[in-house]
C-alpha positions as CSV (number, residue, x, y, z in Angstrom):
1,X,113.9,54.9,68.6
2,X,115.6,57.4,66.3
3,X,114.2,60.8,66.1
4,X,111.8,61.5,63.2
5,X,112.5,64.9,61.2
6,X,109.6,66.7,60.0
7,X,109.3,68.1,56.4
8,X,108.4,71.6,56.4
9,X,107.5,73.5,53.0
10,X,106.6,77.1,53.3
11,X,105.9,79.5,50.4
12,X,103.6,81.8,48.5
13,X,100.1,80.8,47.0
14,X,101.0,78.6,43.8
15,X,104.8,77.6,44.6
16,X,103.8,73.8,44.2
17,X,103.7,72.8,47.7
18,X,100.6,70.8,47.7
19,X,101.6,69.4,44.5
20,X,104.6,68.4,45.2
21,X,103.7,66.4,48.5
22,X,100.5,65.1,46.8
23,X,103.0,63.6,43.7
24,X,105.3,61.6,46.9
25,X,102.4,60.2,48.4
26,X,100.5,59.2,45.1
27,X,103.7,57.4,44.0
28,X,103.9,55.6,47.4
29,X,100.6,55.3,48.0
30,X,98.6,55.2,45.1
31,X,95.8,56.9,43.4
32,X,93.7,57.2,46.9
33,X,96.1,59.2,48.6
34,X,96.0,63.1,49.0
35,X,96.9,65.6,51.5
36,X,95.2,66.1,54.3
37,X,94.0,69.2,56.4
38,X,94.4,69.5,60.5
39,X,90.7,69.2,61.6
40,X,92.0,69.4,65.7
41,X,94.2,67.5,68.4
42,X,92.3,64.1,68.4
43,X,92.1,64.1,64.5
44,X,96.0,64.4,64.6
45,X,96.8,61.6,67.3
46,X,94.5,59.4,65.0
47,X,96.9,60.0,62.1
48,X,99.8,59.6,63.1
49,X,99.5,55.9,64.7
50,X,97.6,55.2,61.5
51,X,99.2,56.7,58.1
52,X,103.0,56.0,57.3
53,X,103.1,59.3,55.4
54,X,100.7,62.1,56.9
55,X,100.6,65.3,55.0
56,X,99.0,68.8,56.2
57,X,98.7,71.6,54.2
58,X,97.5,75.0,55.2
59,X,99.0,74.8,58.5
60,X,98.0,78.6,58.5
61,X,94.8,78.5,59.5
62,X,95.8,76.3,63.1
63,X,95.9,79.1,65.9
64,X,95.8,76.8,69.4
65,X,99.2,76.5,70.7
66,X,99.1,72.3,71.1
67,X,100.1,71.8,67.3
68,X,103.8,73.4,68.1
69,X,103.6,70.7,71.0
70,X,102.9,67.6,69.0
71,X,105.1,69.0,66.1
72,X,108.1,68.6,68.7
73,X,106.5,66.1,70.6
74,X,106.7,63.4,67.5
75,X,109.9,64.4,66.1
76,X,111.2,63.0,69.5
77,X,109.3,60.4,70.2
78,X,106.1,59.8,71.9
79,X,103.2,57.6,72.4
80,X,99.5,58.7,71.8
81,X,97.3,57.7,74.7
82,X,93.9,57.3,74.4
83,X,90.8,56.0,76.2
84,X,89.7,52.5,74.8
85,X,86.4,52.5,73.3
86,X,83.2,51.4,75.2
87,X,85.4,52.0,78.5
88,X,85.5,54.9,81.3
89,X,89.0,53.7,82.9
90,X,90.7,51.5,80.4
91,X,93.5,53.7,78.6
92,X,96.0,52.4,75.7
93,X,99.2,53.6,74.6
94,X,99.9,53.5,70.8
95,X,103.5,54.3,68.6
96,X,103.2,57.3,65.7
97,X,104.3,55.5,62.7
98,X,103.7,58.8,60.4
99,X,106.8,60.7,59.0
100,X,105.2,64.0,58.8
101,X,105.2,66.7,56.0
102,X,103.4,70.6,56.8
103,X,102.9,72.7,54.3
104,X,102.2,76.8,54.9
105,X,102.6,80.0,53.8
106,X,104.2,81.5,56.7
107,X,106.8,80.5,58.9
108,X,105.1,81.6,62.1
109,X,103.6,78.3,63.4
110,X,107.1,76.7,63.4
111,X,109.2,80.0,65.5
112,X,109.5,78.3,68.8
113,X,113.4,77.4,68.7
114,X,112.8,74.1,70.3
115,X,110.5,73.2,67.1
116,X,112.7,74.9,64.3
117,X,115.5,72.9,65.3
118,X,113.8,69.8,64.3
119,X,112.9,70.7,60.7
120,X,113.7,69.7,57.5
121,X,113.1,73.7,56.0
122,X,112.3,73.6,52.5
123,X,111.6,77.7,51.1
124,X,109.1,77.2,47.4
125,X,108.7,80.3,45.3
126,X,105.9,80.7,42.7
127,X,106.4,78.9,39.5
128,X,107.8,81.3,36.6
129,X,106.3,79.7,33.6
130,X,102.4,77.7,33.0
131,X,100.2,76.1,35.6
132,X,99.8,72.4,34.6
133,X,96.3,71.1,35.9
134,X,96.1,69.0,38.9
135,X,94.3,66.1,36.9
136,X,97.3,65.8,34.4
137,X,100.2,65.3,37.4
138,X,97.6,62.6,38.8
139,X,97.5,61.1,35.5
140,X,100.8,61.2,34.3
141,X,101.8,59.2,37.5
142,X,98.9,56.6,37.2
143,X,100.8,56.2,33.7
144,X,104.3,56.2,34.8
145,X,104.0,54.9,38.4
146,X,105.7,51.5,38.0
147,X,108.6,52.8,35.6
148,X,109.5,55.4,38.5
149,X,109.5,52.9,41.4
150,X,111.7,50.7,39.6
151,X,114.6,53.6,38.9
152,X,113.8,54.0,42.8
153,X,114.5,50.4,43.9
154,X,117.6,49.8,41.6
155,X,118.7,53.4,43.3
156,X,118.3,51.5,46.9
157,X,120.4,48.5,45.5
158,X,123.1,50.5,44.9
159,X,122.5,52.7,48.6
160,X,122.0,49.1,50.9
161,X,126.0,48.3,51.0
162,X,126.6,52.1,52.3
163,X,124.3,52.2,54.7
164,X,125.6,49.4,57.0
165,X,128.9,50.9,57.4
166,X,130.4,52.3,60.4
167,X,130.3,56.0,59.6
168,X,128.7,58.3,62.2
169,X,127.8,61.7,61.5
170,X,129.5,64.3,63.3
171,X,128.4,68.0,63.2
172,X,125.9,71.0,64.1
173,X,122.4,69.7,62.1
174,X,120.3,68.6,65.4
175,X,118.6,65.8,63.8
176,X,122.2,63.7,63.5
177,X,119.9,60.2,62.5
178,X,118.4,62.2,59.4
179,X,121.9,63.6,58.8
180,X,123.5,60.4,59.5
181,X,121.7,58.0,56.8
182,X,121.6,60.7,54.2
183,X,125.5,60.9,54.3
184,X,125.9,57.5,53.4
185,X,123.3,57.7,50.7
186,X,124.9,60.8,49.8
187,X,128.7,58.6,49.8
188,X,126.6,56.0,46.9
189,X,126.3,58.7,44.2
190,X,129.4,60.3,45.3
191,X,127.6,63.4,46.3
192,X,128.8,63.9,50.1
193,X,130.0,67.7,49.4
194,X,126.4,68.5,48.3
195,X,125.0,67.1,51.1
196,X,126.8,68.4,53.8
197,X,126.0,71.9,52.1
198,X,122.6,71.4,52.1
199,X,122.9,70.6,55.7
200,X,124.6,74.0,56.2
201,X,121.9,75.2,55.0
202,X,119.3,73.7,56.8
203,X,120.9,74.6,60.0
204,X,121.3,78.4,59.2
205,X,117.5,78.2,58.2
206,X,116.7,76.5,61.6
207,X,118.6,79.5,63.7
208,X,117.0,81.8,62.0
209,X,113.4,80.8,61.5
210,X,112.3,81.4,65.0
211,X,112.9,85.8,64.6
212,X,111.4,85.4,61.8
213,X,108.3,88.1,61.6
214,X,109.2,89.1,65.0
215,X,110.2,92.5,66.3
216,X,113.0,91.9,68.4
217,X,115.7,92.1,66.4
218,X,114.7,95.3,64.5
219,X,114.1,96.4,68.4
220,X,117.5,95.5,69.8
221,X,119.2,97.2,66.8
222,X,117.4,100.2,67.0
223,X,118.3,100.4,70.7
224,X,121.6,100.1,70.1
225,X,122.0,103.0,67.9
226,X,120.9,105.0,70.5
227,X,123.6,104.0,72.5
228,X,127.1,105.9,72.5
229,X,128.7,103.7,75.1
230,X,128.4,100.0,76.3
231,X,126.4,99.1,79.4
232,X,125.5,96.1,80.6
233,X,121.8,96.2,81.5
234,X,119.4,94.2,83.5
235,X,116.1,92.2,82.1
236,X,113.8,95.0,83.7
237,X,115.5,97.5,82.2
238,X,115.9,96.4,78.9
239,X,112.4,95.3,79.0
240,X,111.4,98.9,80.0
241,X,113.4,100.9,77.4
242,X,112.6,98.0,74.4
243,X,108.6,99.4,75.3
244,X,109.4,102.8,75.4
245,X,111.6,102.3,71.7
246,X,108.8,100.8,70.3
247,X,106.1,103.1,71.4
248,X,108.4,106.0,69.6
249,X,109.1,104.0,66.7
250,X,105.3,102.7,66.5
251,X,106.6,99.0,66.7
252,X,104.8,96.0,67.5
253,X,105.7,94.9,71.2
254,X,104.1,91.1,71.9
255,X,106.0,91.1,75.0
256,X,103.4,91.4,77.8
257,X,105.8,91.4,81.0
258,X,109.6,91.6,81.8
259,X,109.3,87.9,82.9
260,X,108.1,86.7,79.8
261,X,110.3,88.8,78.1
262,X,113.0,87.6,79.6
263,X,112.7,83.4,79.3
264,X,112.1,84.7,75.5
265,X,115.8,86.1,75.1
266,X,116.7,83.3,77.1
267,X,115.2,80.6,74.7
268,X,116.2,82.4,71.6
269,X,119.7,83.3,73.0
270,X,121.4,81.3,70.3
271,X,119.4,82.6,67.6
272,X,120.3,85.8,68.2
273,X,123.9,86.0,68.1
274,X,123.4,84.9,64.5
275,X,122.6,89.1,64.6
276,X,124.4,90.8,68.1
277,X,126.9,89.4,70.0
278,X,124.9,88.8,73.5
279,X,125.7,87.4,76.6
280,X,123.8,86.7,79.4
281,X,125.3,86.7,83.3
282,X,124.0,86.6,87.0
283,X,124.7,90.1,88.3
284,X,123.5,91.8,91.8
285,X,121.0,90.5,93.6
286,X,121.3,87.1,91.5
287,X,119.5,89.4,88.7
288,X,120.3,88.3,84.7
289,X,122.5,91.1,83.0
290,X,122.7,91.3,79.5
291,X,125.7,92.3,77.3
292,X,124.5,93.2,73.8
293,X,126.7,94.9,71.3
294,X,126.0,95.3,67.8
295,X,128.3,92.3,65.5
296,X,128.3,94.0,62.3
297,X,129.7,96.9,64.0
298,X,132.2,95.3,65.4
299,X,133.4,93.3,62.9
300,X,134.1,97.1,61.2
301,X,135.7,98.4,63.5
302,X,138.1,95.2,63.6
């Protein structure tokens, strides 16, 4: 089964988010169809083996930790089990069949790296000019529905003879089935440089999302500017000294141990070299040793 990508639109109050999802699904949908808001875990599992096109908006608000799971979970590929109705032992096993879309203000629900990596990022910004009111979108689609499907399907005429040929996408965006398809449509309007820049994009956006709001970087780089020569130094220690920076510099720490601390610069290891070049190696005593020096420096002094 190829891997689904999820839709994620994240911006101020009044950047169109809502609206914009709410116009897709109307269009595909109809008049009936709007977004829809996370209510809890059995709500979601419902959806998503029901709706072809599930939108939630105000991810905000969603504190418990299993959203990040099924956000990763369905953009691999699982199956929703669930006890049968009128039965104590009888489970069943159902496919999602939604292509999910999350709308939010901040970006903190989607920072585990694991989860970022399978995002379609999309960043909205507050609209410049006049609000137009909600009931006027609806009905100008109502109006216009038919005339906008039709440019749709002559578009997909001219994409079916692209899509069954034997290119294969090759590069870094992690969701290569996404990437792949939207090449070749790309390749029917003769738009393949655009696309594979938007893809640049996209993958920058998913290194980076997961520091996002979080104080590790601003940490590390205030730690090394206290530093006049380069040591390597072990989890503990950085752990200990990170504390100690922030208690000085009145910085949030979240880290509560230096084990915890430690799978953390481990998971996000790739994320940050986008800022320090770091390395990570078994020293004594089969202890990790980390090797953190600042890039931008560097790349000075070179």
């Amino acid at each position: 089964m190829p891997t689904k990508p999820i839709l994620v639109m994240t911006g101020d109050y009044g950047s169109g988010k809502s609206t914009l999802q709410r116009v897709v699904g109307k269009l595909l949908f109809g008049d009936d169809w709007n977004v829809s808001t996370i209510q809890g875990e059995r709500d979601f599992d419902t959806s998503v083996v029901n709706k072809y096109y599930l939108v939630y908006d105000n991810l905000d608000i969603i504190k418990n930790d299993w959203i990040r799971n099924k956000i990763a979970s369905l953009s691999t590929g699982y199956k929703v089990e669930v006890r049968k109705m009128y039965s104590n032992m009888e489970m069943f096993q159902a496919n999602p069949i939604a292509y999910l879309a999350l709308n939010s203000m901040s970006q903190s629900v989607y920072q585990r790296p694991d989860i970022a990596s399978r995002l379609l990022i999309f960043r909205t910004k507050q609209f410049p000019g006049d609000v137009i009111p909600p009931h006027i979108i609806d009905a100008d689609i109502h109006e216009f529905r038919n005339l906008i499907l039709s440019e749709v399907l002559d578009n997909l005429c001219k994409i079916i003879k692209y899509v069954d040929n034997k290119f294969a996408y090759k590069g870094k965006f992690r969701m290569a089935d996404f990437a792949n398809v939207g090449y070749k449509i790309a390749s029917a309007f003769g738009r393949e440089y655009e696309f594979s820049h938007i893809l640049d994009i996209m993958t920058a956006d998913q290194r980076a999302l997961p520091l996002e709001d979080s104080p590790l970087v601003e940490l590390l780089d205030k730690w090394l500017a206290t530093r006049n020569t380069f040591l390597e130094v072990s989890t503990g220690e950085l752990y200990g000294q990170l504390k100690s920076l922030s208690e000085t510099a009145k910085l949030f720490f979240p880290f509560k141990s230096s084990i915890s601390f430690g799978k953390i610069l481990q998971t996000s290891l790739a994320n940050l070299k986008l800022y320090f070049d770091i390395e990570a190696r078994k020293g004594s005593n089969n202890k990790v040793e980390w090797r953190i020096s600042n890039k931008s420096k560097e790349n000075d002094d070179a």
